[in-house]
C-alpha positions as CSV (number, residue, x, y, z in Angstrom):
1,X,-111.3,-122.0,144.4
2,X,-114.2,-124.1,145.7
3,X,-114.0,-126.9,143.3
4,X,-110.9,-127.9,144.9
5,X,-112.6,-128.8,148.2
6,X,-114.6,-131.7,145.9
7,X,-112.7,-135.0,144.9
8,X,-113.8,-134.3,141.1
9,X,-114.9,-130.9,139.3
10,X,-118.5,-132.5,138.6
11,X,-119.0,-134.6,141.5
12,X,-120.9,-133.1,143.9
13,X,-120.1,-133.4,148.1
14,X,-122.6,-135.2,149.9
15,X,-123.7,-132.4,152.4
16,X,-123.9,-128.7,152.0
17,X,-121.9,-128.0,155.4
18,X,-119.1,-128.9,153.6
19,X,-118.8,-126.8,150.7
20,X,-116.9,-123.6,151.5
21,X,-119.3,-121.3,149.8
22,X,-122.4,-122.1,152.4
23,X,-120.1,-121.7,155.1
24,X,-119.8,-118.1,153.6
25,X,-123.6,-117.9,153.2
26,X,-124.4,-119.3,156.6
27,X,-121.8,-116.6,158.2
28,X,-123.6,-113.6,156.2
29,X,-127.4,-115.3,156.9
30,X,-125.8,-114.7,160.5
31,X,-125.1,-110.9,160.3
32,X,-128.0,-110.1,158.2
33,X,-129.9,-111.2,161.0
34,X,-127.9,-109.2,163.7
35,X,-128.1,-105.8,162.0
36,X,-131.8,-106.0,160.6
37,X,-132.5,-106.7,164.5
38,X,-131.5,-103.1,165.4
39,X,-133.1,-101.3,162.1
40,X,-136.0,-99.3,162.8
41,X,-139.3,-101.3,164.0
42,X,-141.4,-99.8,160.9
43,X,-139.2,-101.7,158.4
44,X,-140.2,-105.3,160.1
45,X,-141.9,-105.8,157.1
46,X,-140.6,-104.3,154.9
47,X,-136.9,-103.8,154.3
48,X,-135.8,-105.7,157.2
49,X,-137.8,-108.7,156.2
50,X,-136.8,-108.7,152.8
51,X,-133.1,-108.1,153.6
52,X,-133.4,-111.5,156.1
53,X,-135.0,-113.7,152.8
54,X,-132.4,-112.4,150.4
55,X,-129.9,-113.7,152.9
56,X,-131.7,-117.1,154.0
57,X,-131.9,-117.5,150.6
58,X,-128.2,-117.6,149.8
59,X,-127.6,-120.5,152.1
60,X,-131.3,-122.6,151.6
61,X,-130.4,-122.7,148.2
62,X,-127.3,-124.0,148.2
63,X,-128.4,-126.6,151.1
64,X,-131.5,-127.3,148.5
65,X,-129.2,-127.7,145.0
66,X,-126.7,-130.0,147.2
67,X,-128.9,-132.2,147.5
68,X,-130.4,-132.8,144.0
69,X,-128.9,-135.1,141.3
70,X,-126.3,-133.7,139.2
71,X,-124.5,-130.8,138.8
72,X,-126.9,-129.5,136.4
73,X,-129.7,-129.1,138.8
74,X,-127.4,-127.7,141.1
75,X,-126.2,-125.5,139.2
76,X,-130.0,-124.0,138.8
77,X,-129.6,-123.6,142.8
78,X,-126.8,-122.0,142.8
79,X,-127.8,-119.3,140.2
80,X,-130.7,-118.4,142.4
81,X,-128.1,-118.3,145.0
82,X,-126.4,-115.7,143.6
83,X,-129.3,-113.7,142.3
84,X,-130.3,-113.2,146.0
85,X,-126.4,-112.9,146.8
86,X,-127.0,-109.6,144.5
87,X,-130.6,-108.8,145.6
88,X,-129.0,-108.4,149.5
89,X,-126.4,-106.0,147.8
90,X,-128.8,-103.7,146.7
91,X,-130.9,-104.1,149.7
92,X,-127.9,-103.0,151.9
93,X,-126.8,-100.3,150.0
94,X,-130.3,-98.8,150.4
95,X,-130.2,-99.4,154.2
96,X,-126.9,-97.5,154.8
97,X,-128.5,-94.3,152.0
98,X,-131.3,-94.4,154.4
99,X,-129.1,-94.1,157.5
100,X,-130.0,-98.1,158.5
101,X,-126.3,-99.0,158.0
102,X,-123.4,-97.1,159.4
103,X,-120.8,-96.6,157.0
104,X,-118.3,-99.3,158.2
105,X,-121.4,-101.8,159.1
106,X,-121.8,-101.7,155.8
107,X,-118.2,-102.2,154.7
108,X,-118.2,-105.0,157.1
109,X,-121.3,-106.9,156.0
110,X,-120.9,-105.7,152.0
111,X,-117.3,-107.6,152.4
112,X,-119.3,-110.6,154.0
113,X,-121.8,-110.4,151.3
114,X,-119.2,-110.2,148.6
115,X,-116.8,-113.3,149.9
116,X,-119.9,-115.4,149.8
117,X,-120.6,-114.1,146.1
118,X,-116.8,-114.9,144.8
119,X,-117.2,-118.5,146.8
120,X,-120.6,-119.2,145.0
121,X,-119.3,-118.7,141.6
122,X,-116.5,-120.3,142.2
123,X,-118.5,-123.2,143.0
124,X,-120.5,-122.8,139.5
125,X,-118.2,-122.5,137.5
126,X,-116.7,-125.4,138.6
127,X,-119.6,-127.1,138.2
128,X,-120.9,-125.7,135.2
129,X,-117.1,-125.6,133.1
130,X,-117.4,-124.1,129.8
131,X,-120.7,-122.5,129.9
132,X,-120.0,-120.1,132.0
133,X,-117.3,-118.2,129.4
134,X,-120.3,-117.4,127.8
135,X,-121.9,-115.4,130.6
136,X,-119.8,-113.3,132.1
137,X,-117.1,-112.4,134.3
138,X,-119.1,-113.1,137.5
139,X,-121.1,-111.6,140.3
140,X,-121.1,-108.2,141.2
């Protein structure tokens, strides 16, 4: 669980390289970025460009909420976080029903996608204890 790589459940770790569940977000920002490159040259704009902010996002927001005082605020980060975590999912699934994504690219990168999901919400859970019951089991 990501909590466990922090000295306290609330205390939040100094720098975001650190925390297991940027790692994740960094490696998928990665691989987003090397399959949109060989997507078709109409999509720059469109679906390959959006696919790339979803990703960015995963990671810039978890640098961004890192930073910010208290595990509250984080906590907001980290929700976008996973909101774009989910975004990307949708966006990929598209790419490989539109022939973007070869079957097992997608397998590869959806796994990628979905390790970096389970560490996120690991991470706000932890973080946000007890209010998270209330939500649900997770993202998807």
């Amino acid at each position: 669980m990501e909590g466990s790589q922090n000295a306290a459940p609330n205390r939040i770790p100094a720098r975001h390289e650190g925390l297991k569940s940027w790692v994740a977000c960094h490696e998928l920002v990665l691989a987003v970025y090397r399959i949109t490159s060989r997507w078709p040259g109409r999509e720059q704009y469109g679906l390959t460009s959006q696919a790339r902010r979803a990703a960015y996002s995963t990671a810039a927001n978890i640098a961004e909420g890192s930073a910010k005082r208290g595990s509250k605020e984080f906590c907001r980060f980290l929700n976008i976080s996973l909101g774009s975590i989910s975004e990307l999912s949708y966006i990929l699934l598209l790419a490989r029903e539109l022939g973007y994504l070869k079957p097992e690219e997608w397998g590869e990168i959806e796994a990628l996608r979905d390790h970096a999901g389970r560490l996120t919400w690991g991470l706000y859970r932890s973080l946000n204890s007890g209010e998270v019951g209330k939500r649900g089991s997770g993202p998807g």
